[in-house]
C-alpha positions in Angstrom: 20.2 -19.8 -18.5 22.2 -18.1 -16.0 20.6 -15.6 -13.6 22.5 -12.1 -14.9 21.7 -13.9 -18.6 17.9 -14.1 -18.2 17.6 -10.6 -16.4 19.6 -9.2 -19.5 17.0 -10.9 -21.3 14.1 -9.7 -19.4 15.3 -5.7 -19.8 16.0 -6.2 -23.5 12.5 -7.3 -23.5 11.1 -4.1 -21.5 12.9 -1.8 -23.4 11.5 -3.1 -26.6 8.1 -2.9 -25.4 6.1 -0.1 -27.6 5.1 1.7 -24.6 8.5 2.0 -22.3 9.6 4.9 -21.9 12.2 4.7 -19.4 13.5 2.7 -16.2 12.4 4.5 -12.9 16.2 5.0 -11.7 16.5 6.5 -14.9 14.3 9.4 -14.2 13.0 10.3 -10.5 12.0 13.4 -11.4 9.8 12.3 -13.9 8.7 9.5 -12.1 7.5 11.6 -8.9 6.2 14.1 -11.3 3.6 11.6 -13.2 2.4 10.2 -9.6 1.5 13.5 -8.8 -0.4 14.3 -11.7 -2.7 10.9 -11.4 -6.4 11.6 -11.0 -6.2 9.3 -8.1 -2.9 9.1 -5.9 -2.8 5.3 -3.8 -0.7 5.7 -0.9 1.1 2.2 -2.0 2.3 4.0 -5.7 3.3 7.1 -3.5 7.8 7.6 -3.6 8.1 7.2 -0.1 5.7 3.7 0.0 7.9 1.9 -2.8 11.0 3.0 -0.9 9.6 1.6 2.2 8.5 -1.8 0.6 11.8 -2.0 -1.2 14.0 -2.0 1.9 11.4 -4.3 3.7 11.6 -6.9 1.1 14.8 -6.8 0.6 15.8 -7.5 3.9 13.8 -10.6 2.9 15.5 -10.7 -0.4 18.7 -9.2 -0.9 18.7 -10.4 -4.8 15.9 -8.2 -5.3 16.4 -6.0 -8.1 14.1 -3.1 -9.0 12.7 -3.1 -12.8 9.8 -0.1 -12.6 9.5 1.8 -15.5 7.7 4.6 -17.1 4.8 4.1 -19.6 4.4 6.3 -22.9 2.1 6.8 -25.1 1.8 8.9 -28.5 5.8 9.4 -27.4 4.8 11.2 -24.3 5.2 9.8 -20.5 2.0 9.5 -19.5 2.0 7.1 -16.1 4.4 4.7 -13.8 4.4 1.0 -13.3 6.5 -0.4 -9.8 7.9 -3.5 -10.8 10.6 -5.8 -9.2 12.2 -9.4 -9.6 13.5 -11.6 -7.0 16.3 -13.8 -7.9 16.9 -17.0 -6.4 19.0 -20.4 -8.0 15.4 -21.9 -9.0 13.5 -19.3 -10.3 12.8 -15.5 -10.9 9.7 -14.0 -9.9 7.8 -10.5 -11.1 6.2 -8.7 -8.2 5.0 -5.5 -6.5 8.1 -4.9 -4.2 7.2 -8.7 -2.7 3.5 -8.0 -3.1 1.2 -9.3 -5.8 1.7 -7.4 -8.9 -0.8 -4.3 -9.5 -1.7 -2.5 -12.7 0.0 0.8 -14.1 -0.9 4.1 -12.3 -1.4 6.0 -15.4 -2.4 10.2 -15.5 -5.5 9.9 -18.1 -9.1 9.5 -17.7 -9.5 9.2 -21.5 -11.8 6.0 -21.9 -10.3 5.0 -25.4 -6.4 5.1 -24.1 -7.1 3.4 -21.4 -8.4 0.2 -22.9 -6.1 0.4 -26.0 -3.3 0.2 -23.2 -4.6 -2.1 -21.0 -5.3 -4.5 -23.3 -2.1 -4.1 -24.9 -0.4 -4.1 -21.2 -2.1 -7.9 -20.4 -0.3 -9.2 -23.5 2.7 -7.3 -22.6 2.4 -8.8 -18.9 1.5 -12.3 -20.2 4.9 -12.5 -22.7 7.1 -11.6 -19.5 5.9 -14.1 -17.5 7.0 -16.7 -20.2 10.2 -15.5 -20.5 10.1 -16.2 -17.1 8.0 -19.7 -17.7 5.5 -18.5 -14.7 2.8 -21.1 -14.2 0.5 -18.0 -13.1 -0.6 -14.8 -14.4 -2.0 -12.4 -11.3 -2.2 -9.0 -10.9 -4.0 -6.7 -8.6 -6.6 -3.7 -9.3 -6.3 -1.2 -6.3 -9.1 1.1 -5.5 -8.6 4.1 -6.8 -11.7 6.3 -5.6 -15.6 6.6 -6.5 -14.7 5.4 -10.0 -13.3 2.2 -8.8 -17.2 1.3 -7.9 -17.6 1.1 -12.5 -15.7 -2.0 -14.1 -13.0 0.5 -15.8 -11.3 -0.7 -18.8 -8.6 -2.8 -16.5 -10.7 -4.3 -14.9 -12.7 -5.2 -18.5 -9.6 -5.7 -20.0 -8.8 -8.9 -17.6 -11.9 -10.6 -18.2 -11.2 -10.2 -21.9 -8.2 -11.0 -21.5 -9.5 -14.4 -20.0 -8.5 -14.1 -16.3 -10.9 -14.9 -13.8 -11.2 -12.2 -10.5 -11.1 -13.1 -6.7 -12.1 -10.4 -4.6 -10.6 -9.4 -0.7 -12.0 -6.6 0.9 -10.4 -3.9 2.7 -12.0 -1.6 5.4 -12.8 1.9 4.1 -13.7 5.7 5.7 -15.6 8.0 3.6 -13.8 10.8 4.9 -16.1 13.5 3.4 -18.5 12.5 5.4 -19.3 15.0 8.6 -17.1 13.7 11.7 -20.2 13.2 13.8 -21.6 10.6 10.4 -18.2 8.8 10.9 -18.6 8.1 14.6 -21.8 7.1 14.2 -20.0 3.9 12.5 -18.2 3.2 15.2 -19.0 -0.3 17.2 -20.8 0.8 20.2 -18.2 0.1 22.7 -15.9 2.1 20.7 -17.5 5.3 21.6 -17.2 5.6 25.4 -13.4 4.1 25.1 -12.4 6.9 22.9 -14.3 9.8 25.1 -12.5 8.1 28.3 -9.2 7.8 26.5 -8.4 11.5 25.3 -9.2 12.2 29.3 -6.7 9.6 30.0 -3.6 10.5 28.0 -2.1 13.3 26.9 -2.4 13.7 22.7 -0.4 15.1 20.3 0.7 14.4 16.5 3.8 13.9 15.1 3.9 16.5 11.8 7.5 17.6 11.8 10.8 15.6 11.8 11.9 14.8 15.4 14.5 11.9 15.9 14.2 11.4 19.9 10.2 11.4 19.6 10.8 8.6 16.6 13.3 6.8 18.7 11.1 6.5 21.2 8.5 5.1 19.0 10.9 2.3 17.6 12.3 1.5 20.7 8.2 1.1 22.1 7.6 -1.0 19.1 10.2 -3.4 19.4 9.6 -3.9 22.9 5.9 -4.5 22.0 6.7 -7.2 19.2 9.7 -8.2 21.8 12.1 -8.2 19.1 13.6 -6.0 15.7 11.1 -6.9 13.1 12.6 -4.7 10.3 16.0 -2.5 9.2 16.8 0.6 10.5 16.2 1.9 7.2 12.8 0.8 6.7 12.0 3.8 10.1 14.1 6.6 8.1 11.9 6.2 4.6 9.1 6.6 7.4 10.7 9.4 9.2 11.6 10.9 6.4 7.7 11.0 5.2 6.9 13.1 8.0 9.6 15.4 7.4 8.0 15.6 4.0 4.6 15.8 4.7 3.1 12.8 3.7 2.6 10.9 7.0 2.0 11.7 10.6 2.6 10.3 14.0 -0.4 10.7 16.5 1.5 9.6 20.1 -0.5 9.2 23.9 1.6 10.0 26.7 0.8 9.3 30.4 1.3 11.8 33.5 5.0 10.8 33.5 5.4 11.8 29.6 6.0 8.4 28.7 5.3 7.6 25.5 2.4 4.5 25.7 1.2 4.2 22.5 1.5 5.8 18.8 0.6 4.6 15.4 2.1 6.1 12.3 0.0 6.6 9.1 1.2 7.7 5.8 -1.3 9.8 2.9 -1.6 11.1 -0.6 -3.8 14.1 -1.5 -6.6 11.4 -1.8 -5.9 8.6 0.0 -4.7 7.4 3.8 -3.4 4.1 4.8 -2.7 2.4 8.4 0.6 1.4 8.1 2.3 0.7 11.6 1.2 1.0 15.3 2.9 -0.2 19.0 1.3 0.4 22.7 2.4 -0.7 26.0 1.6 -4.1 26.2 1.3 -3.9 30.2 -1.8 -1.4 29.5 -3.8 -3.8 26.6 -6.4 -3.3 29.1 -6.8 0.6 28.3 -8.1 2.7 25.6 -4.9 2.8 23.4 -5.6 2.2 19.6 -9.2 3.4 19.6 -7.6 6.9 20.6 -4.8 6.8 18.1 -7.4 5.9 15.2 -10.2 8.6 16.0 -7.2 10.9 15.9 -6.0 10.3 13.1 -9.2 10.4 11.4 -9.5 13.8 12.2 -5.9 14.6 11.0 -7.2 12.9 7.3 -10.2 14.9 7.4 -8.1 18.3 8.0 -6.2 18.1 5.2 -9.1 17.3 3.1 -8.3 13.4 2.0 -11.4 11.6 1.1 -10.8 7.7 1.6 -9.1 6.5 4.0 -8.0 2.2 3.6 -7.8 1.1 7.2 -7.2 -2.4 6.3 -7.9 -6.0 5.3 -11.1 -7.3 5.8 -10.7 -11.0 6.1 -13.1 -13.9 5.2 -13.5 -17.6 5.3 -13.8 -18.0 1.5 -10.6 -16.0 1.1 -7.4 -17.8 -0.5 -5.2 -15.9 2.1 -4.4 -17.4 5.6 -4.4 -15.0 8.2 -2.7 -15.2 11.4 -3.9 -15.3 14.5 -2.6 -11.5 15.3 -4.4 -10.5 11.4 -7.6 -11.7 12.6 -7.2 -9.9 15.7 -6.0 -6.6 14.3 -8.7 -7.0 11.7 -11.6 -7.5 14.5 -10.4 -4.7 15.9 -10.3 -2.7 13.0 -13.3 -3.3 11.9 -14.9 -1.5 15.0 -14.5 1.8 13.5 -16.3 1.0 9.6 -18.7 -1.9 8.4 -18.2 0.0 4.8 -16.1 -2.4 2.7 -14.7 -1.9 -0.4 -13.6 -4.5 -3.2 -9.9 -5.6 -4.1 -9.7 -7.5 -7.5 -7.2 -9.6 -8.1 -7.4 -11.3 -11.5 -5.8 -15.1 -12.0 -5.0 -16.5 -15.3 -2.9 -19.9 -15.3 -0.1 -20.6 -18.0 1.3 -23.0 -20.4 4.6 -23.0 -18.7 6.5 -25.9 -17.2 9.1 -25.0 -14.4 
């Protein structure tokens, strides 16, 4: 089966699913709209996220074609599922954008829908992966607030369903807690670094769109990494979220105005997320990061987000394998929370031969 063949194939089969409702490129407006109304809004399902992940992967993958769709029930839209496929001569694979698949953002809390469609959704899931003759079925459940501590109906669903879970952890801030509660979390060390640093540099937060303050930050960041990682695109999705609102930019300065260090986080009306960061690499030996984070937390805290997903958490008995500069980033990390929360990702293998 030729490539343009099986993706026919693989539409005609979305389409005819009972609970499409339309492609994503097919209605933005709509799209944006049901993302808003979830009850809880993960940075990663957010417009300007998928746009982000898009461009990064496909720099990676220029075949990568975008299949997200909207999910109705009863006849009405009622939530939004982000789903690619990468192309290549051997084989076509489902995924999140390059990431492990996740479940359906969907708007209602009604109990009864939500299993009828998640169980319906696994089966749906499960035929599209042997269209595609994929050995393995696997699919993330992101956290999606307090409610994410009960086994919802997805999560039910895939062990009925037969998959089995594995669970990472990701480092997490209860950001209704007091500020004083917060820091009190903080490694010990932590807390004398941060006090010296804000005497040290000069602070301020990136809230509006400002191209020579962004250059600057790019230009620090590839000279920390010591070469482009990414497109130029990839820094005007982020940009752009700051014009819009849904990211910041907290920068350190020294007495010269030079720009030393800055880290860039992106947020919902629930939820904030450590995406990117970059800091003089000839100063390593200051207080740099520690600064930018307690920051930041602040920043999450006055716009009155609740959780905020610093990141991974990585173990021994995890399936991943991290990097040197993960485990690193993740030590470090982990200085300002010990509070963990879970990340199930449900495995299911299939009758498929490649």
């Amino acid at each position: 089966m030729s490539d343009f063949s099986e993706i026919q194939k693989i539409i005609a089969f979305i389409r005819s699913w009972k609970f499409f409702f339309n492609f994503k490129n097919e209605n933005l407006e709509l799209w944006s709209d049901l993302f808003l109304k979830a009850p809880y809004q993960p940075v990663a399902y957010s417009d300007l996220a998928l746009d982000f992940q898009y461009l990064y992967q496909k720099e990676k993958e220029p075949s990568i074609i975008d299949m997200s769709f909207i999910i109705k029930d009863m006849g009405k839209p009622i939530g939004i599922w982000p789903l690619s496929i990468c192309t290549s001569e051997k084989t076509n694979k489902l995924n999140f954008y390059g990431l492990t698949l996740q479940i359906p953002l969907l708007i209602t809390t009604e109990l009864r829908v939500l299993e009828r469609i998640a169980n319906e959704f696994y089966l749906f899931l499960e035929r599209l992966l042997n269209i595609l003759k994929e050995k393995e079925f696997l699919i993330s459940l992101p956290f999606r607030g307090k409610l994410f501590y009960v086994v919802d109906p997805w999560h039910k669903a895939a062990l009925d369903f037969g998959a089995k879970p594995e669970i990472n952890y990701d480092l997490y801030i209860d950001l209704n807690l007091d500020i004083e509660e917060i820091r009190s979390q903080f490694r010990k060390s932590y807390k004398p670094l941060i006090s010296k640093g804000l005497n040290l540099w000069n602070t301020f937060v990136l809230t509006d769109r400002d191209e020579l303050v962004w250059e600057e930050y790019r230009q620090l960041h590839i000279s920390a990494a010591g070469r482009v990682t990414r497109c130029k695109e990839t820094w005007d999705v982020q940009l752009k979220s700051i014009e819009s609102k849904k990211g910041f930019l907290v920068c350190l300065r020294d007495e010269e105005d030079t720009l030393v260090g800055a880290g860039f986080f992106m947020f919902t009306k629930h939820e904030a997320r450590y995406d990117t960061a970059a800091y003089n690499r000839d100063l390593f030996d200051k207080p740099l990061g520690h600064v930018v984070q307690y920051i930041a937390i602040q920043e999450f805290k006055k716009r009155g987000i609740s959780s905020y997903i610093v990141g991974s958490r990585p173990y021994d008995f995890d399936s991943v394998q991290y990097t040197e500069k993960e485990l690193s980033i993740s030590k470090f990390k982990s200085g300002f929370t010990s509070s963990l929360i879970p990340r199930f990702i449900f495995k299911k293998s299939l009758l498929n031969e490649k």
